[in-house]
N, C-alpha and C positions, 0 to 999 in steps of 0.2 A: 504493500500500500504506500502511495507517495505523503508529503506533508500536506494537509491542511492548508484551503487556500480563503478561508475568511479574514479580512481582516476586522479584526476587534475593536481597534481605535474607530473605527470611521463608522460604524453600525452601534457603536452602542445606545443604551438608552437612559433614562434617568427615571421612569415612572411606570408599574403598568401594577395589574392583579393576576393571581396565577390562574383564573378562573370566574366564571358568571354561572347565575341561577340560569337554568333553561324553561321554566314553567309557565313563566309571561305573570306579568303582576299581578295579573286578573284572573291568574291560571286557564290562559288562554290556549298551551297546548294540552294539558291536562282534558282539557273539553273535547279539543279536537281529536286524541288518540283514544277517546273514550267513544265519541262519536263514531270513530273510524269502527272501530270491534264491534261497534252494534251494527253497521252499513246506515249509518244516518249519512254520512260523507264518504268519498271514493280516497283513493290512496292522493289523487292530485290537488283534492282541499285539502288533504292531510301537509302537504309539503307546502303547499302556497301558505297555510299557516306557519310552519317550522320557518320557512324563508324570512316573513314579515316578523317574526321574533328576531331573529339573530340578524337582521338588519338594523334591525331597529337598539339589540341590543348594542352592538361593535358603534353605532352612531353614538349611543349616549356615552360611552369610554372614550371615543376620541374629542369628542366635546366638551367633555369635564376633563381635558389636558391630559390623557394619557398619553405617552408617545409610542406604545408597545401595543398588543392588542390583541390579548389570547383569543383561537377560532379554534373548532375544531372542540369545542369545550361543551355543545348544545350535543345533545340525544332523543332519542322517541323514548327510551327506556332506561338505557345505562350506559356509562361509558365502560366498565368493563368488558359488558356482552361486544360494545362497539370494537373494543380491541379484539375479543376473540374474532370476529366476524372478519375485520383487517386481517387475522393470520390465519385465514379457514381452520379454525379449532371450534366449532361447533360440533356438538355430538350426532352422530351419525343418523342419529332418530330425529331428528328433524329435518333431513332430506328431503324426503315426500312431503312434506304441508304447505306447497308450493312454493309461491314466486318468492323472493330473497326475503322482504319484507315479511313476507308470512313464516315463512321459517326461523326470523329473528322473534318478534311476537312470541311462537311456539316456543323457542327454547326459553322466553321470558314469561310465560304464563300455562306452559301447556296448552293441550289441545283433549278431546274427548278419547285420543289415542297417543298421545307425546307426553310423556312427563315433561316437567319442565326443569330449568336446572336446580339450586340448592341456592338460598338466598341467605345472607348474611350480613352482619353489621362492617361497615366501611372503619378500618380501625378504631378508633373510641368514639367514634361520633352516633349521631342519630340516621345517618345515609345508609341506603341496605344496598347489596351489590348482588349480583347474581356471579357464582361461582362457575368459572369454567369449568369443564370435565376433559382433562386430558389421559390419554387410554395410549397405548403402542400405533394402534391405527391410525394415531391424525398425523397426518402428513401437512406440518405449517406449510401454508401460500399466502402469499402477499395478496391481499385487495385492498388499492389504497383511495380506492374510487371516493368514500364519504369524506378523509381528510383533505383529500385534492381539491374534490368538488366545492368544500366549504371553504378552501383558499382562496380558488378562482373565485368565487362571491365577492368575498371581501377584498379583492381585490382591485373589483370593477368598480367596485363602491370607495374606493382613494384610502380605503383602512390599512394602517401600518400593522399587518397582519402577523401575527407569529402562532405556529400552528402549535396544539400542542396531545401530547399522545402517551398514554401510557408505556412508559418504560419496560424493557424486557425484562427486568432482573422483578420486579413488581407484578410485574404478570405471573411469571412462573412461579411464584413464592405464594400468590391468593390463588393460582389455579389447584386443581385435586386432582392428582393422579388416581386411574381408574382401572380396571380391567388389569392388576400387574402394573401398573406403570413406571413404580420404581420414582427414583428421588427427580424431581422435574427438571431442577435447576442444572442437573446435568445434560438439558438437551439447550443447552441458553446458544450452543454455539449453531443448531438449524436457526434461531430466531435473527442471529449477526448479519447477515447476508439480507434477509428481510429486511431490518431496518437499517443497512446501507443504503438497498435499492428504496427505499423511501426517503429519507435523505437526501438521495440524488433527484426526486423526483419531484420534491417538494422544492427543491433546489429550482431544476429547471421550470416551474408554476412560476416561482418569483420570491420564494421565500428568504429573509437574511436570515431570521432566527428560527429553533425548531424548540420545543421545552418537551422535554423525557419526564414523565414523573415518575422519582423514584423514592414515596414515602414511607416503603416499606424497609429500609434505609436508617430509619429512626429507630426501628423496634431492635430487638437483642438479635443480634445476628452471628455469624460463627466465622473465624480469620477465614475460613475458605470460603464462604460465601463473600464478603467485602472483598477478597483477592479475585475471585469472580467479577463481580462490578467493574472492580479497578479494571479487571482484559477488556471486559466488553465496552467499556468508555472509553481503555486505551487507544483500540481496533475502532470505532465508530469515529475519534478525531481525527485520527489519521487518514480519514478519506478524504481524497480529492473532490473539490466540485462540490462541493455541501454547504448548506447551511451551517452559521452558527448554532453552535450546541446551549442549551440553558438544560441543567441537569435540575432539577426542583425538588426538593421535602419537605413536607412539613408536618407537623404533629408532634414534635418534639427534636432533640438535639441530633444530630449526625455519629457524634460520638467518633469510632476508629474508621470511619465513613467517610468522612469529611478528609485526613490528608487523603485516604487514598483517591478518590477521587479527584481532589487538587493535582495530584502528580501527575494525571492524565493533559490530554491536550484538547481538554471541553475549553469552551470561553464563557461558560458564565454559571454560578452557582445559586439556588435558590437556597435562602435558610428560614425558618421558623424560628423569632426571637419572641415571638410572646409563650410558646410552650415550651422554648426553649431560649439559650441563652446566647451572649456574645462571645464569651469564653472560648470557648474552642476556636473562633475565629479567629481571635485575636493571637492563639498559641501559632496557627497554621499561617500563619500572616504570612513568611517569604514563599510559601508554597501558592498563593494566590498574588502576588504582585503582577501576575498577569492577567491576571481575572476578572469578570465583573460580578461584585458579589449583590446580589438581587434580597435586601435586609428586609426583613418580613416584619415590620416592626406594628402595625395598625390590624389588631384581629380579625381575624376574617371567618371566626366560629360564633362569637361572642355579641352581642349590642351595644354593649358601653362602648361613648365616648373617649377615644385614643387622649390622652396627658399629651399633648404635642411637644412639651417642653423636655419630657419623661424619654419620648421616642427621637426628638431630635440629638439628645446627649449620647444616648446607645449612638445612633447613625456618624456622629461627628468622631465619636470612638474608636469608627472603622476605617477614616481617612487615615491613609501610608500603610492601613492593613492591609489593603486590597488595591489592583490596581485600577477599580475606579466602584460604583456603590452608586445600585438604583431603590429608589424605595416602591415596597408593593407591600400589598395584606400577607397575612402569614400562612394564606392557603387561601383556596377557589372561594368564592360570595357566593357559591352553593349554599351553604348550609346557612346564611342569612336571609332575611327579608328584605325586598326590593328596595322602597323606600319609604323614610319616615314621612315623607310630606303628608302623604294620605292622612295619618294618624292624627286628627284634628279631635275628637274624644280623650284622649290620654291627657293623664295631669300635667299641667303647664311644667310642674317641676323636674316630674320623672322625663318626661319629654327630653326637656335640657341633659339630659346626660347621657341620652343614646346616639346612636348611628345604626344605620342600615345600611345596605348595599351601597345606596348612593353619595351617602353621607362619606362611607369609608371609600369611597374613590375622592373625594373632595377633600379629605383627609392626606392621601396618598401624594396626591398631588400639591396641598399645601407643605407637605415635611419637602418633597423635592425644590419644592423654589428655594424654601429655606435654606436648605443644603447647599445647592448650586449659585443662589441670587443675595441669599441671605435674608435675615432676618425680618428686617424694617420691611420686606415686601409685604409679609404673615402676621402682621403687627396684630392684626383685629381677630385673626382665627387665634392666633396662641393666645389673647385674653379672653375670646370666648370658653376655651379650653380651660384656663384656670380657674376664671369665675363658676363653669358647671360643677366640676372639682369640690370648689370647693363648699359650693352649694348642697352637693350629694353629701359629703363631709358631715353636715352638721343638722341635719332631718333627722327629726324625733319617730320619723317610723321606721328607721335601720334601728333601733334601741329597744327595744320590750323587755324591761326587767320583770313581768310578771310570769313571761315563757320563761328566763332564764332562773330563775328561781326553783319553777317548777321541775324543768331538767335537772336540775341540780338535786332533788330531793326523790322523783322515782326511779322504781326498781323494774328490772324488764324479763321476768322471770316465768315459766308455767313448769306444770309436774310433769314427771317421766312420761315417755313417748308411752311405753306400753299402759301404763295408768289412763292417760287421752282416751288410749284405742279402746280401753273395755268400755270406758266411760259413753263414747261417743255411738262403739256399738250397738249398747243397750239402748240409746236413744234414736236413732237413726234407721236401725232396723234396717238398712239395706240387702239386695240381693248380691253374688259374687259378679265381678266386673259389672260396678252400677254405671252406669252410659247417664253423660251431662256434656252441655256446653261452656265454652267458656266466659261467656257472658253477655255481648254483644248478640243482635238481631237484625237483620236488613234494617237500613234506613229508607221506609219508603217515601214517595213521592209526599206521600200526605206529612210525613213526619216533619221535609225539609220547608215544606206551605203554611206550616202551623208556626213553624218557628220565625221564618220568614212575617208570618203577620204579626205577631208577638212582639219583633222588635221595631217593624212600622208602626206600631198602634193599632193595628187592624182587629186585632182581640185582646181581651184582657188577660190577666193572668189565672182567672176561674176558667175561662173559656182552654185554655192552654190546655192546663191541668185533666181540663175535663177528656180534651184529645189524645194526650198521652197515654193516660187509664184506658180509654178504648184502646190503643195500639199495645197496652202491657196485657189489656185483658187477650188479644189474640194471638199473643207471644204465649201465653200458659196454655190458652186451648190447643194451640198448636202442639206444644210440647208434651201435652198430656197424649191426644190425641196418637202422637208418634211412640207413644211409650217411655220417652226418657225418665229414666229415676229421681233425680237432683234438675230444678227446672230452675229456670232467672226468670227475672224481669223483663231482659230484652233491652233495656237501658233506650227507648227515646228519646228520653229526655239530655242525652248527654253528646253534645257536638263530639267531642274528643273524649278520651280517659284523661287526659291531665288538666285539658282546658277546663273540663267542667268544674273541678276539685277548685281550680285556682282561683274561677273568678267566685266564688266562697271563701276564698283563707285571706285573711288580712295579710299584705304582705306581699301581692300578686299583684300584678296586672294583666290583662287582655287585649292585645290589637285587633283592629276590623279587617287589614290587610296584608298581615303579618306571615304570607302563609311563605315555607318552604320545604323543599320536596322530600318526602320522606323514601320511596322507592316508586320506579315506573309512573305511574299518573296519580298515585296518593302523596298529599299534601296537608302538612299538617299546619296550625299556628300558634308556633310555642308559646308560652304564657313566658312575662318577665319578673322572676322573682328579686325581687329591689330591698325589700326589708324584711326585718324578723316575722315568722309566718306564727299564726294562731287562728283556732277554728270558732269564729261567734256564735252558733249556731249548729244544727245538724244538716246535713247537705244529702242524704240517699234515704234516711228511713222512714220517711211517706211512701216514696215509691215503693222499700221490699216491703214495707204492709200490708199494704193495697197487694200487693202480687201475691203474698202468703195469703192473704184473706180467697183467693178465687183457688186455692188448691188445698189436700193436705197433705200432696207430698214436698220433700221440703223445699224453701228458695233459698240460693243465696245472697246473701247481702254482699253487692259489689265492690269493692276500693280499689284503687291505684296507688301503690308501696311507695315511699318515701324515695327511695335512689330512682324510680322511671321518676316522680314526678320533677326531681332536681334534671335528669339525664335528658327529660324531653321540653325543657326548658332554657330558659335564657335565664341563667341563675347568677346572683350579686358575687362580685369578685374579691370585694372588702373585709369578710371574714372565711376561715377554712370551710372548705366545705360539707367536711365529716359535722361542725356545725351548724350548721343550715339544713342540714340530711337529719340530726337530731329534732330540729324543732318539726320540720314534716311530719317525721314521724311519731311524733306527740298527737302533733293534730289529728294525722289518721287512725290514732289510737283509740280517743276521744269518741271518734265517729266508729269505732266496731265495738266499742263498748256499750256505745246508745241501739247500734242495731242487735247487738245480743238482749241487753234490756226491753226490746218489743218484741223478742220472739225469735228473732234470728239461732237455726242450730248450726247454718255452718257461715264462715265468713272469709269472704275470699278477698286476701292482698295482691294485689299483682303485682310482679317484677321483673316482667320483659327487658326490662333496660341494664339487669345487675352485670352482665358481662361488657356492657355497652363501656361504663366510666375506666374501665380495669385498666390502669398504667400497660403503653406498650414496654417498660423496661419492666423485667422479673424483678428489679431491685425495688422497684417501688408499688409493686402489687400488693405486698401483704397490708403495710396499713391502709390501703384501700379497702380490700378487701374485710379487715376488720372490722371498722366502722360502718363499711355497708351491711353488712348483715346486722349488725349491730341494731343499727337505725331500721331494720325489719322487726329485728324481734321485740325493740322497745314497741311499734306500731302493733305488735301480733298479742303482746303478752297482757294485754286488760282485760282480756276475755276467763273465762272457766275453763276447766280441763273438758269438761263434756262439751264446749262449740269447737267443734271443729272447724280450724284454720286451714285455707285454699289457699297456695299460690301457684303464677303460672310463668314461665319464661320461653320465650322463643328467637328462632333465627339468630343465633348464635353461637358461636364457638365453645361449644359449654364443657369442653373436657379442662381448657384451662382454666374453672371455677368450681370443679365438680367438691372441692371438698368446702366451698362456702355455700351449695343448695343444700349440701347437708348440715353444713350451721343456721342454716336459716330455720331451721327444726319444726318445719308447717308439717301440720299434719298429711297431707296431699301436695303435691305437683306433678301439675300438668305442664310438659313440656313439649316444641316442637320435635317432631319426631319421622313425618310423613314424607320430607322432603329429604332429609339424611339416613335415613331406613334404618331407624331404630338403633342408628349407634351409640347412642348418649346411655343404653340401656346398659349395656357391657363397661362401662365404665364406674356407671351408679355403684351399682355390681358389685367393681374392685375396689371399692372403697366403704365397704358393707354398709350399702341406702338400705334403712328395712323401716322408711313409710311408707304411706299411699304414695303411686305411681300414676300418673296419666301421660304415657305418649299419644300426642298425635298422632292420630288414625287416617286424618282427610283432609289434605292441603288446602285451607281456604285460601289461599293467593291463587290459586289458579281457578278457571271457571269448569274444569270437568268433572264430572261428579263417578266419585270410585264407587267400584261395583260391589256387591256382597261378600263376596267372595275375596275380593283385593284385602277389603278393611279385615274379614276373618285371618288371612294369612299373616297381614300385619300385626294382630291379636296374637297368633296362634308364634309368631318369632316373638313377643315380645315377653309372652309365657317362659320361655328358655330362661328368662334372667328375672323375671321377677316371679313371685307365687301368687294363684292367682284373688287370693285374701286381701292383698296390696295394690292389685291392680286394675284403673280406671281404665273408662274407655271414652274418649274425647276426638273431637276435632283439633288440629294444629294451635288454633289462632279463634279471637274473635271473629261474626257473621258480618258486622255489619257492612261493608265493602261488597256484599255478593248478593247476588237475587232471589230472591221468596221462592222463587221455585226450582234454582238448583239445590237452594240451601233443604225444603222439603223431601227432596228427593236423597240428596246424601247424608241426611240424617235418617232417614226412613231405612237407607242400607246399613247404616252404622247400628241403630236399634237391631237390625234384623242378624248385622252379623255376631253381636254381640252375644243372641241369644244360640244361637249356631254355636258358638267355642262354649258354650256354659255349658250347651248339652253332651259336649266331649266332654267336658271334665271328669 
């Protein structure tokens, strides 16, 4: 390979983000891709919409002063699937489900004959990615048509485009070997050759810069995988005729990552300095005097408003470190809201101390004048910055000395597991493998009309009420109807699991347009937890009343656990957070104590999100992990040994937490299971779990609904590991994302199969 022919001096930049939301403010592709799957629109509305977004988004980045301008960054679904699709590594079952588009679809949601792939949390965040499946048979090929094509766009459109693409070494580290596959990372050198020929190709489009992400980079890595890296960065600089390199992580520190990489001959390094630090830059400094180092210093996870004074002294830190320093967010404005302007409801106060999307490019861009033009340009934004500051500072509702008090004085304790069990059996009287949901119920049309008029004025809140009850009373008929054991509400009344919690707890707040993307075309709107949280009131036990009153088999009383509802929010950065995971979980405590005191016999916390927060470094897991369960069991333990305690967790990597679901000491979890085939089971297993067990039986992310026989074989493997005394039978996941009538249909198999394995027993 010859040397490298970019020059550095002459392309560099001073300002960009490593990333954009792709959903449309108004979640305008979310509509369209939903449209699409029903046939309300054809494939060519579907893209004229995708177009009029990422035009419009790349417009408002070069207009708020960016000079750089990530593309290539918008999807229908995922950017992981989009990379497998770039290197023909799609699983071979979705072949036949036709045209390209449909075949990507399928491997992202299934079909009535396609599994789909396995979905998962995007390192600590709230983003779910779809896991590739790589087996001995895929044979990578290059298809660079989606990144090309979105060059050419922004191209025509005068955007200072820099493409940008998941990194090889990141790919092969979140893909899963299949079928025998053996360790992935050793086939990284078929991917070299691929991403040369893209390189060059993007090259010849018109590209200066290219950005590899490689944030899996951050997490614990081993000398030979970073000695990996290092060849494949070495091999990819040394090509002729290429684009400038920008290598990007974020999510934390580089750690032994960061020289090797500098030794190579990329020209620009992306770092994370708000999860991570300056340190290691500053050590590597002669190793990057030819580099640009891309300082991530303005969060790009988080809503508070950036210190500018705080992020200008980091940035002025790294001059003579490097040889030259552009300012961007500290990872993609994925995972934020568009923008604050909408937000005209929110308090004046709490107002002042955010940013959004937009905010945090205007951010980005005033640290660069400062940097390059200096100070006196930024005069009015860095005292807007001090004054929010220090405004946040001194609000009396970051301070509740009556929560901290009470934290200080309870205990978080219940009796022996087996004590529970007797207790709970006598009272419950269930059959072997009692079949339940997880709580959630279609949200139908009427539900989103009722709510919708509610906050018009269109009805009052008697009139609400009254609508809701009719929609819980046909959630129980239903459920009786199908035979399940353990029956819910159905939760209409709750937009979100965490939203609903939050705008009840002092100490929240709520946006109207806050939404960002959770996976494919679900979107959620984090709540912003700003001050000490406390519960005034009761928030769910009218509803499980009302729902127990129309059955006598039993309901659950629904909650969301203290670590989703800090994990699926925009949580205060002021105090630790094992703190603020305490006071939640006081409140939630609060509210399973009032639902056991009306009757409630089992109570279910949820903690979808517990692997979500988990440090990528093993050095910093366990007190993590301490506290979050912790902040479970203080939420779990006000009840009696006879109410049995529900939680549930899903879509995650759950073997690196398997011995904190057993500290969480619930009597019952239900966990995903349906899309990773019951591996979580063999694990529980070796680390002797002997409570109640629910794996997921029936993948509600995708819309096909599993046969009798599918969901009994999944029963009938998941017997090997557990007995069957212990073991539930559930769907994956909450309903409400799916339709009344797949959802009857795959519950009606689930009943049916359930009684099918009993009669083996």
């Amino acid at each position: 390979m010859t040397t490298a022919t970019p020059d550095p001096q002459a392309i560099r930049f001073s300002s960009t983000v490593l990333g954009s939301p792709r959903i449309g403010p108004r979640r305008e592709l979310k509509r369209a891709v939903e449209d699409y799957w029903a046939g309300r629109v054809d494939r060519a509305g579907l893209e004229a919409v995708a177009r009029e977004l990422r035009a419009r988004t790349w417009a408002e980045l070069r207009d708020a002063g960016l000079d750089s301008i990530p593309v290539n960054t918008f999807s229908f679904y995922d950017h992981v699937l989009d990379t497998a699709v770039m290197l023909g590594a799609l699983p071979s079952r979705v072949r036949d489900a036709g045209d390209e588009l449909e075949r990507y679809f399928a491997a992202a949601r299934g079909t009535g004959e396609v599994l789909p792939l396995e979905m998962t949390k995007w390192f600590d965040t709230n983003y779910h990615y779809l896991v590739p499946e790589i087996g001995p048979d895929v044979d990578f090929a290059l298809d660079p048509s989606k990144v090309v094509g979105e060059l050419e766009e922004a191209l025509a459109l005068g955007i200072a485009a820099r493409p940008v693409v998941l990194g090889p070494i990141t790919f092969l580290l979140l893909s899963k070997p299949v079928d025998g596959a053996g360790v992935l990372l050793d086939r990284v050198d078929e991917l070299v050759p691929l991403y040369a020929d893209l390189l060059r190709r993007l090259a010849e489009t018109g590209a200066t810069w290219v950005q590899l992400d490689e944030p899996a980079l951050v997490a614990d890595r081993t000398p030979d995988e970073i000695e990996i890296a290092r060849r494949v960065y070495e091999q990819l600089s040394a090509l002729s005729g290429r684009p400038a390199i920008l290598v990007a992580s974020y999510f934390g520190d580089l750690g032994p990552a960061l020289p090797a990489l500098a030794s190579t001959g990329i020209e620009a390094l992306a770092v994370d300095l708000v999860a991570g630090s300056a340190a290691d830059l500053l050590a590597a400094a002669p190793a990057l005097a030819d580099k640009l180092v891309v300082a991530g210093v303005v969060d790009g996870r988080n809503v508070w408003r950036a210190d500018l004074e705080r992020a200008l002294a980091t940035l002025e830190s790294l001059n003579g470190a490097a040889g030259a320093v552009a300012v961007s967010t500290s990872c993609s404005l994925l995972h934020v809201p568009y923008d604050l302007a909408p937000e005209e409801r929110l308090d004046p106060a709490l107002r002042s101390w955010l940013a959004f999307g937009a905010e945090k490019v205007g951010e980005v861009v005033a640290l660069s004048v400062a940097l390059t033009a200096g100070r006196a340009l930024v005069a009015d934004a860095l005292a807007a910055s001090a004054s929010a500051a220090a405004g946040r500072r001194c609000d009396p509702r970051l301070h509740n000395r009556g929560v901290r008090d009470r934290l200080a004085a309870v205990a978080a304790d219940r009796g022996p597991a087996a004590t529970r069990r007797g207790l709970q059996e006598q009272r419950l009287e269930l059959p072997l493998l009692p079949t339940t949901t997880i709580g959630s119920y279609p949200q139908t049309s009427r539900i989103r009309v009722a709510r919708a008029a509610l906050r018009s004025g269109a009805i009052d809140h008697e009139e609400y009420v009254a609508r809701m009850r009719a929609e819980i009373a046909d959630v129980v008929v239903l459920q009786e109807k199908l035979g399940l054991d353990v029956l819910v509400h159905g939760e209409p009344e709750r937009n979100d699991m965490v939203q609903y919690f939050a705008e009840q707890l002092d100490g929240f707040a709520a946006t109207e347009f806050g939404w960002v993307q959770s996976y494919g075309s679900r979107c959620v709107r984090p709540p912003i937890l700003f001050g000490d949280v406390s519960r005034p009131r009761p928030m769910t036990v009218d509803w499980t009343v009302y729902a127990q009153s129309l059955t006598d088999k039993p309901v659950k009383g629904m909650l969301t656990g203290p670590v989703t509802i800090l994990a699926w929010s925009f949580v205060r950065d002021d105090i630790p957070l094992a703190e603020t995971a305490r006071q939640v979980g006081l409140a939630i405590r609060d509210e399973a104590v009032d639902l056991e005191a009306a009757g409630a016999a089992i109570v279910q916390i949820d903690e979808p999100a517990l692997r979500e927060l988990l440090p990528l470094r093993a050095a910093d897991q366990r007190v993590y992990l301490d506290w979050s369960v912790a902040a479970f069991r203080l939420a779990s333990s006000g009840v009696a040994d006879s109410t049995q305690v529900h939680t549930h967790l899903c879509y995650s990597e759950f073997g690196e937490i398997i011995d904190a679901i057993v500290g969480l000491d619930a009597d019952v979890t239900s966990i995903e299971a349906a899309r990773s085939h019951m591996e979580v089971l063999d694990d529980l297993d070796a680390v002797g779990f002997d409570l109640g067990i629910g794996p997921g039986v029936y993948d509600i992310h995708s819309p096909r609904v599993p046969a009798i026989e599918e969901i009994a074989e999944s029963l009938r493997e998941a017997l090997k590991a557990v007995p069957a005394q212990r073991l539930w039978v559930n769907p994956d996941c909450g309903l409400k994302t799916r339709g009344i009538a797949e959802v009857e249909s795959s519950l009606r198999n689930l009943v049916a199969a359930a009684e099918v394995v009993r009669s083996e027993l």
